[in-house]
N, C-alpha and C positions, 0 to 999 in steps of 0.2 A: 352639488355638495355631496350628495350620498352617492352619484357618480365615481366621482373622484377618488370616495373613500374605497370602495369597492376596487377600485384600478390600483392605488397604494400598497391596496392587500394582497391581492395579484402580484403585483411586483414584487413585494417581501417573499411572498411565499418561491417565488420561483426562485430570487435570491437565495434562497434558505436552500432551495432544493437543488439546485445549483452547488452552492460551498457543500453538499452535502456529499454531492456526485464525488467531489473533486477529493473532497476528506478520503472519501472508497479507495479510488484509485490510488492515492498515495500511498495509504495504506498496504492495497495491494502489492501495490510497487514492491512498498516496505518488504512485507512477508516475501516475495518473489526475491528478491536481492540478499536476504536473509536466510533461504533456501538455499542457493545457488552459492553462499559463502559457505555453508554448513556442510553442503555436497563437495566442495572443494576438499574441505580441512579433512572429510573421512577419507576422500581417494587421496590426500597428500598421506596418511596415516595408514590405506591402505598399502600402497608404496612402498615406504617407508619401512613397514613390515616386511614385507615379500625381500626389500634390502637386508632383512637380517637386522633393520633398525629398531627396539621395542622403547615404546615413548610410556 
């Protein structure tokens, strides 16, 4: 019985640490793809500019 309980809590915790990993990287993701849009919009804007276009 105290076996078991101990193996349960293992498993949650790896569970937990797990969803925890994956939360990161999404995250990450998130920030990286949200980078990469922002880096866009300033060199469409620098462009844009250098065109003689002022936004």
């Amino acid at each position: 019985m105290e076996q078991s309980r101990a193996e349960q809590s293992r498993a949650e915790q790896s569970r937990a640490e797990q969803s925890r990993a994956e939360q990161s990287r999404a995250e990450q993701s998130r920030a990286e793809q949200s980078r990469a849009e922002q880096s866009r919009a300033e060199q469409s804007r620098a462009e844009q500019s250098r065109a003689g276009v002022t936004i």
